[in-house]
N, C-alpha and C positions, 0 to 999 in steps of 0.2 A: 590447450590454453589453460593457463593456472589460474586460479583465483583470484583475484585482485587482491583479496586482502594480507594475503599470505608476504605477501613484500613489506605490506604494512605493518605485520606484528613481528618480522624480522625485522626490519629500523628500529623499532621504538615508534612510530607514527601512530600505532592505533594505543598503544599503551598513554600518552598524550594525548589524541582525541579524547580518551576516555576521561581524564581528570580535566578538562575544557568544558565537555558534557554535564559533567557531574556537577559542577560550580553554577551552572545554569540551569540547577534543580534548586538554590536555594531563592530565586526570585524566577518560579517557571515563566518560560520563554520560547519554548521548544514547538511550538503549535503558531495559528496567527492572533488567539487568543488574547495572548501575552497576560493572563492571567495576573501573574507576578506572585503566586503563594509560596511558601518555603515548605519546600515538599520534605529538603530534608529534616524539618523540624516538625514530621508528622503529618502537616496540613496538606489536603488533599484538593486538584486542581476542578476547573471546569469539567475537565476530562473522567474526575475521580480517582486518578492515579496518585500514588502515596510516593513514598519513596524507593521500595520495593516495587520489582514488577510483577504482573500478576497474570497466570496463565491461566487459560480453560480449557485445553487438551492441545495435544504433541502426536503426529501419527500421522503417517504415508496417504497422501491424497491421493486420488485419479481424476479427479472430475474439472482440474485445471487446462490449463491452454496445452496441448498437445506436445510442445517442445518442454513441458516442464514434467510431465508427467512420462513420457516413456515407457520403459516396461515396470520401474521401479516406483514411481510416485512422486510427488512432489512432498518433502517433511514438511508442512507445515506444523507450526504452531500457532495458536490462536492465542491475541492477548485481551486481556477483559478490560472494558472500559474503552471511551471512543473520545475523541476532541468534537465529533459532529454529533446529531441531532435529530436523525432522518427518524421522522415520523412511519418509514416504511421498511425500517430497517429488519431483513430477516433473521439475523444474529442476536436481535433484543436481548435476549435472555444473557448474552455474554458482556452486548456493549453499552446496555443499558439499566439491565439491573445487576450487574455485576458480578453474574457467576465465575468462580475461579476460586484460582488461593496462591498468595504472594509466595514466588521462589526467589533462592540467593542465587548470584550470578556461576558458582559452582554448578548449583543445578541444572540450569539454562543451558549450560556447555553439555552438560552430562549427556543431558534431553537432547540437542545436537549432535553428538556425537553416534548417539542410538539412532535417530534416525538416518544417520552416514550408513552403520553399520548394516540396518535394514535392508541399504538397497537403495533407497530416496536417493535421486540424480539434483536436490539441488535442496538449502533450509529456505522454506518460505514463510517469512513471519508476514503474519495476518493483524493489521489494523497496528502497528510498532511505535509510531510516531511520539506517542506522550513517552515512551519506553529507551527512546533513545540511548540515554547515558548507560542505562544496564544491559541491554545488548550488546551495545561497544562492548563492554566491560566480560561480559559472556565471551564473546566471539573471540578478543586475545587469548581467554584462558583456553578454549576449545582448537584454538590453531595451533597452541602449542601443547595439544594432544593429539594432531593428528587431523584436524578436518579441514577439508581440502576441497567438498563440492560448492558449487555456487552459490550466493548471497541473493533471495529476491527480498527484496523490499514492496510488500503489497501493500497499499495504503489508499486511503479513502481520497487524496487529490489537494484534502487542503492543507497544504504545508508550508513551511517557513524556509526562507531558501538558506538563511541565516544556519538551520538547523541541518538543513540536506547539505552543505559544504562540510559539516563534519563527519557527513559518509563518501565525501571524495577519497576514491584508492579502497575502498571498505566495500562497498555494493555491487555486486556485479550486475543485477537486474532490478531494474524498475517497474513496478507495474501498481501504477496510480488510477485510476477511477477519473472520468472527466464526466462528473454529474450532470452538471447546470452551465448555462451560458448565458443565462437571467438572470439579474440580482433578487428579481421579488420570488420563483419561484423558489431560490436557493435559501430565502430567508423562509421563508412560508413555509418548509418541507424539511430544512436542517438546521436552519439557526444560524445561518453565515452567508449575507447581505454580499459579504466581499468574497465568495465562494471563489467565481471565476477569475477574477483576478489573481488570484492567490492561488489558484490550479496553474494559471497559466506560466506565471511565472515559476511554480515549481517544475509544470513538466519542463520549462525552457534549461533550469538548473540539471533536469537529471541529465536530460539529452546530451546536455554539455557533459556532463561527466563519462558517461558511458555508449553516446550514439544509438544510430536504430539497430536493430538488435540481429545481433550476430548467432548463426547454428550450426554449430558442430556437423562433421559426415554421419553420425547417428542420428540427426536430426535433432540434438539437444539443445537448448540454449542455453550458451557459453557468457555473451557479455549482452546490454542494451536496454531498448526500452519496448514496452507492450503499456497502451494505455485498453483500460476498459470505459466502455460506453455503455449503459443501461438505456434501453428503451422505455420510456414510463408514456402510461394513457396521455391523450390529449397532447401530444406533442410538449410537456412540460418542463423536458428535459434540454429543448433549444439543442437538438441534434444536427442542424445544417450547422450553426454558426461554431457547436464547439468542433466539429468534424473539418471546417472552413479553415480553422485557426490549427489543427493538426499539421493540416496538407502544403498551407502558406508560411506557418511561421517556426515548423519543427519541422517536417520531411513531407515528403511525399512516400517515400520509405515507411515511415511508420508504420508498425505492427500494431493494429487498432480490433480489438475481439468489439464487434457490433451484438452485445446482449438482449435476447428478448425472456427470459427467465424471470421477467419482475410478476409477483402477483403483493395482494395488499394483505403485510400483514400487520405486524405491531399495530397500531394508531392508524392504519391507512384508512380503517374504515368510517373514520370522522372526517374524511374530504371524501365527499361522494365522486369529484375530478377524477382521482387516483386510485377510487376504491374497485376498480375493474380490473381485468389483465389486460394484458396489449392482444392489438388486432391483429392478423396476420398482415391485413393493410396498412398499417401503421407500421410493422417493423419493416415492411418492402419497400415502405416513402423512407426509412432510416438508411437504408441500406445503399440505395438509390441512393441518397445526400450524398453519404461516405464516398460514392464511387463518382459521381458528378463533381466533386471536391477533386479528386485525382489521388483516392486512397485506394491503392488495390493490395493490398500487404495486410491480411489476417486473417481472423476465424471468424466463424458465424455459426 
């Protein structure tokens, strides 16, 4: 199965995505923020993203979902800076104080291409979303040197669908985070009241794009969707209801990784609720939800 995008940067389609993207940095748009700053005239969004995009390391992963990693790794690249706000977030130092340093869209391809080169079964950009227009813009110039493995899109959940229609034919995998399914704990813990809304309707845009997700006879994955759920203390996370709205209103298919990996770091330790790790009985009651919903498709 070939790349989705690869059709795309022979039309001209992602060569036009790209200047659609870009026009929608001069009043940012790209998040549910809708901030409206002129990124290209230097100013920097909610997110902190300028107009350049800005990396914090590029390098063959393993510790991803099983069909992305392989023998070879999953290339991630990490981008600095976050549209969200999670007071428990373990990446802080990338997405919050903004370690990195802005590359030009040459680079980005460069950096993709090395990681093809590596080995890496598939570019996993991590956290992309403020990023948008310069990755389009990356990804034409790297297809037309050659790169050919799959597109994930990993992203924190809360996206604009306005903004995910411009990676229709461009993404091959999705793989969104479905945090919260409360508006209060979604505000209390990242700063986005309208969190579930705005996941739901995203994951409902990727689904449409690319379905549940399809694995190569190597076991790789080719096209689809993998959402992540994280376990947090205290049930805070509203894991029956967002696990309910998976099953009912996106597949029962769904590849859903049931996370218990959370401990508190950044800020967590100013909500004593969150400032614990998850129980073992608490991720069995998570798990338990998933599979009483009629989710039997993923990892754990």
């Amino acid at each position: 199965m070939e790349a989705i995008y690869i059709r795309a940067h022979e039309t001209g389609l992602l060569a036009a995505r790209v200047e659609e993207a870009k026009a929608r940095l001069a009043a940012c748009d790209l998040c549910p923020r809708e901030c409206g700053v002129d990124r290209l005239a230097g100013e920097k969004g909610y997110c902190g993203g300028g107009a350049a995009a800005a990396v914090s390391s590029a390098g063959p992963h393993y510790g991803e979902e099983p069909p992305l990693v392989g023998r070879g790794g999953s290339g991630t690249i990490f981008f600095t800076h976050c549209s969200l706000r999670c007071v428990f977030c373990q990446n802080c130092d990338i997405s919050h104080l903004g370690e990195g340093r802005e590359v030009t869209a040459p680079e980005l391809a460069t950096a993709m291409l090395e990681l093809q080169r590596h080995g890496c079964h598939n570019i996993n950009f991590v956290t992309p979303t403020h990023y948008l227009p310069q990755i389009l813009e990356a990804v034409d110039i790297a297809a037309g040197m050659g790169l050919g493995v799959p597109l994930v899109w990993n992203c924190g959940g809360y996206e604009s669908v306005e903004a995910l229609v411009l990676l229709d034919g461009v993404v091959d995998i999705y793989m969104p985070d479905m945090k919260f399914s409360q508006t209060g704990p979604a505000e209390k813990y990242c700063d986005a009241r309208d969190y579930f809304e705005r996941a739901k309707e995203a994951v409902r845009e990727m689904h449409r794009q690319t379905g549940d997700l399809v694995v190569g006879p190597e076991g790789l994955a080719r096209r689809g969707l993998i959402v992540r759920h994280l376990v947090l203390p205290g049930s805070v996370a509203g894991t029956e209801e967002a696990v309910r709205f998976l099953a009912e209103e996106i597949s029962r298919d769904t590849c859903v990784n049931i996370m218990d990996q959370y401990r508190p770091c950044f800020r967590a330790g100013e909500f004593p609720e969150i400032s614990r790790r998850v129980s073992a009985v608490e991720f069995a009651a998570a798990v338990k939800a998933a599979r009483k919903a009629g989710l039997q498709r993923g990892f754990l």
